[in-house]
N, C-alpha and C positions, 0 to 999 in steps of 0.2 A: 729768278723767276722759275717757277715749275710746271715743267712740259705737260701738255694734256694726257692724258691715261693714269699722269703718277698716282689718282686716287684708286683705281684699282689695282696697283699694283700695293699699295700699301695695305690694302683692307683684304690682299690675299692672305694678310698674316695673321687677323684675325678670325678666329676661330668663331665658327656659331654665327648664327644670321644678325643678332644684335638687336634693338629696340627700333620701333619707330622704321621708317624704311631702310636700313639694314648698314653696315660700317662702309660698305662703298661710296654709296651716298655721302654720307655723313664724311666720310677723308674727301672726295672732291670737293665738298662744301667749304672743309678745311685749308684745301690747296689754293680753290678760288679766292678763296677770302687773304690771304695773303700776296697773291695776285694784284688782286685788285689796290691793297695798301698800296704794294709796290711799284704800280702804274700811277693810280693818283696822287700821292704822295711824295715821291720817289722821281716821280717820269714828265708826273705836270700834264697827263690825261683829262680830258673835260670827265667826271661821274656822272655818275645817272640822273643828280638832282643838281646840277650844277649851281642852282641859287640859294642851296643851302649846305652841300658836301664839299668834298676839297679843301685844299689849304688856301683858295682865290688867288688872284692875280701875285706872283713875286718876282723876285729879280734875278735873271739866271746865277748871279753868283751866290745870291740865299739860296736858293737851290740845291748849286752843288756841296756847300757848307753842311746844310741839312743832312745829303748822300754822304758826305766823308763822315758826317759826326757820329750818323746810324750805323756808320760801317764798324769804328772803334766799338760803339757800344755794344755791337752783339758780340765781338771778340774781347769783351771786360765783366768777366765773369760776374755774376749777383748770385747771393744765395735763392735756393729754391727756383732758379729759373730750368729751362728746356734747350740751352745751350748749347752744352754738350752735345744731346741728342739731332739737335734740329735749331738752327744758327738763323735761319731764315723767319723764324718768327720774331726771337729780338728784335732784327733788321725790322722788323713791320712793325713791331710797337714802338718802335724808337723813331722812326719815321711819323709815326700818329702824335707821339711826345714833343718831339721835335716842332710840332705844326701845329702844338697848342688845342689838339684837338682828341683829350682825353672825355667827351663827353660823356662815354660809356662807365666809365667808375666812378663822376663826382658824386655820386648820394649810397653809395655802397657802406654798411648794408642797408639793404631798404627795408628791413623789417625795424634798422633801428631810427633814429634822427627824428624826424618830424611822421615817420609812420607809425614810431613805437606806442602812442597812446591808443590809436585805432588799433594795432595788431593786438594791444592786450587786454583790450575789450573783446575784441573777437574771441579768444581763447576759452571765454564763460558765456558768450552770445548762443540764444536760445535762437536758431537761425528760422525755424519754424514757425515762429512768432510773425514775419515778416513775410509780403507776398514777393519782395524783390530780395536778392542779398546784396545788391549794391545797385548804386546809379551811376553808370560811366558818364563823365560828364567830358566830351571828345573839346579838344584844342585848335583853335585858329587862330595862328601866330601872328602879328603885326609885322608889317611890311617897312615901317619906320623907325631909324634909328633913334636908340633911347625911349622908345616906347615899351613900358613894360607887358600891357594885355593891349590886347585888336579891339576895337570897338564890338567887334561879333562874340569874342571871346568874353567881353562882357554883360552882352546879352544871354549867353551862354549860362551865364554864374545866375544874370537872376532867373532863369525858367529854374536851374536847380534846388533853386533857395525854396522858390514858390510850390516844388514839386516835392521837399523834403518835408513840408512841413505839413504834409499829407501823413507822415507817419510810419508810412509801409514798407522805408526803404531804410537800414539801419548803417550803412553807410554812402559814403560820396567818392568817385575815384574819379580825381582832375589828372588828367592825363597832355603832356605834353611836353617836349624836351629844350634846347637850346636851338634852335632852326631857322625861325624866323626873324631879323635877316640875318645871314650866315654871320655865327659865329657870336649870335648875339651874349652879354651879358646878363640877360632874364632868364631864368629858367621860365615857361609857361605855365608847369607843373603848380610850383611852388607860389608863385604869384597868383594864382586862381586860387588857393589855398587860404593865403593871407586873405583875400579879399571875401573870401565867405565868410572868414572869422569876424572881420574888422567889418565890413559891410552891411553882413547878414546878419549877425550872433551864433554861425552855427557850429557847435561844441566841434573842439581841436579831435576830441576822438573818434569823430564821424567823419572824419577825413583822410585819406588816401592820397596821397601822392604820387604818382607813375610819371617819374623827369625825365624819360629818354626819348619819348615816340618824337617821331618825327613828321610822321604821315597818319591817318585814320585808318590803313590796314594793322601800324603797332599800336595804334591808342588803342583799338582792339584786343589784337595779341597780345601787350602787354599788361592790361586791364586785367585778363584772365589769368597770368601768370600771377599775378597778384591776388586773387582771389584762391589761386591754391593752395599760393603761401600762408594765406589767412585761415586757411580749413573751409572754407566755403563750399556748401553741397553743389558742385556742379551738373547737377541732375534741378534745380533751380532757375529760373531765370534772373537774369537782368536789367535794368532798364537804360537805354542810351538815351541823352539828350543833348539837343542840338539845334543850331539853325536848319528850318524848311529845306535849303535846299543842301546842307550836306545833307539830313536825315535822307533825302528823297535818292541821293548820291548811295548811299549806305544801303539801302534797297535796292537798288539798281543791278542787275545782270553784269554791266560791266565793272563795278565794286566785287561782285564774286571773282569775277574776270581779274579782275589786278591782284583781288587775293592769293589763287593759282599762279599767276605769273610772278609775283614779287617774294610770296610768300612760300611756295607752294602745298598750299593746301589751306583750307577755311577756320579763321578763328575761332568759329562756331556760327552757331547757325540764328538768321534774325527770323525774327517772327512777328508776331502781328505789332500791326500798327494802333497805338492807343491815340494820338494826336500827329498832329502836322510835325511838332518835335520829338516824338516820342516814338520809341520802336523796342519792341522788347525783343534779347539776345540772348541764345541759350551758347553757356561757352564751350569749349571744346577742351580738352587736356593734351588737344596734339599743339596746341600756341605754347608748351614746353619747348618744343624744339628750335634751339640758337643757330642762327645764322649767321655762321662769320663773313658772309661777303658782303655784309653792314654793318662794318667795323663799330659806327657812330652812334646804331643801336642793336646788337646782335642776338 
């Protein structure tokens, strides 16, 4: 584990104030985030989301099996790893490995797999043409095991079907990771996806995938990460849709609230309300900045 301060003592080495709020920042974020592996992973800490983080309920001698085996791995060299330098990250990826909970790289890269059609539409996309560059279309996971989409999550699909075919909007970004219930085999992403396809008829290249969010502050953050990847003018708006009362959540003072606190700082900024589902979102380019003390979506 690493003592508090050590992120200022390491960002005393770097030089120049650095991007975004400055290398201090950013090494404590660094330090936290391996912390925090090593508690919940490691130590068997309740996390912050406990009905969807953690490795859940095991048995102390999986446990300490888990602790020995991440211990050999960081001291079993790989190429390209940070070993050498710094032993303590292994330890936390081997720990996350260990527990079956690499959520964070299964769709990597995301510009290719099932986004590459959208992304190379985008490339020749006359963005101009369109009064939105994309429709977030936010995730809410099913609480039942073996349940692919929530019944809300399928309401979800058809306000976007009925909303796309308005015209204005040249792509669809379903956002949603492996969350609900922990550790599930659905991606939410990916199965909202299929389901516009197969459901709706709506073209594979108008589709966007974003599998990692976990909460509606990253379906968010993560929406716009993906729209910069895509070249999209972020000086453009968006449109989110959703069930009434997340949309109403998503407006709400204490949705800015959670975004400062979990996030720290505003994915970007909402705006007016077109419908009960409906809120337009102008994104931000500071939802670039990764968070490692959310191993599960950073």
């Amino acid at each position: 584990m690493w003592t508090d301060g050590a992120g200022r003592i390491l960002a005393a080495a770097v030089p120049g104030k650095g991007p975004d709020d400055g290398p201090a920042a950013q090494a404590t974020r660094e330090i936290a985030g391996i912390n925090a592996i090593v508690r919940t992973y490691g130590l068997g800490q309740v996390p912050p989301y406990p009905q969807i983080d953690g490795a859940g309920t095991i048995d102390p001698q999986e446990t300490r099996s888990r602790l020995q085996a991440a211990a050999w791995l960081s001291q079993t060299m790989r190429a390209g790893s940070v070993q050498a330098l710094d032993p303590s990250i292994e330890f936390a990826l081997a720990l996350i490995d260990g527990s079956e909970r690499t959520d964070a790289i299964g769709y990597e890269p995301l510009a290719g797999g099932l986004n590459a059609p959208a992304m190379k539409r985008a490339k020749s996309l006359d963005w101009k043409r369109f009064r939105y560059t994309a429709m977030i279309v936010t995730g809410v996971g099913p609480e039942v095991e073996g349940m692919p989409l929530s019944p809300f999550g399928k309401y979800h699909l058809r306000l976007a079907a009925q909303r796309f075919a308005a015209g204005d909007v040249p792509f669809l970004i379903v956002t949603g990771g492996r969350a609900h219930p922990r550790a599930t085999r659905f991606n939410e992403a990916e199965e909202m996806r299929r389901a516009l396809i197969e459901r709706y008829g709506v073209p594979a290249d108008a589709i966007v995938i974003e599998p990692y969010a976990r909460h509606t502050t990253t379906n968010l953050r993560n929406a716009t990460r993906l729209l910069m990847a895509m070249g999209a003018p972020l000086e453009k708006d968006t449109l989110i849709v959703c069930n009434p009362g997340q949309s109403a959540m998503i407006e709400s003072p204490e949705f800015a609230a959670r975004n400062e606190r979990e996030l720290g700082y505003q994915p970007g900024t909402v705006g007016r309300r077109i419908s009960p589902t409906e809120l337009e979102f102008r994104p931000s380019p500071r939802s670039a900045r990764v968070d490692p003390r959310d191993p599960l979506d950073p």
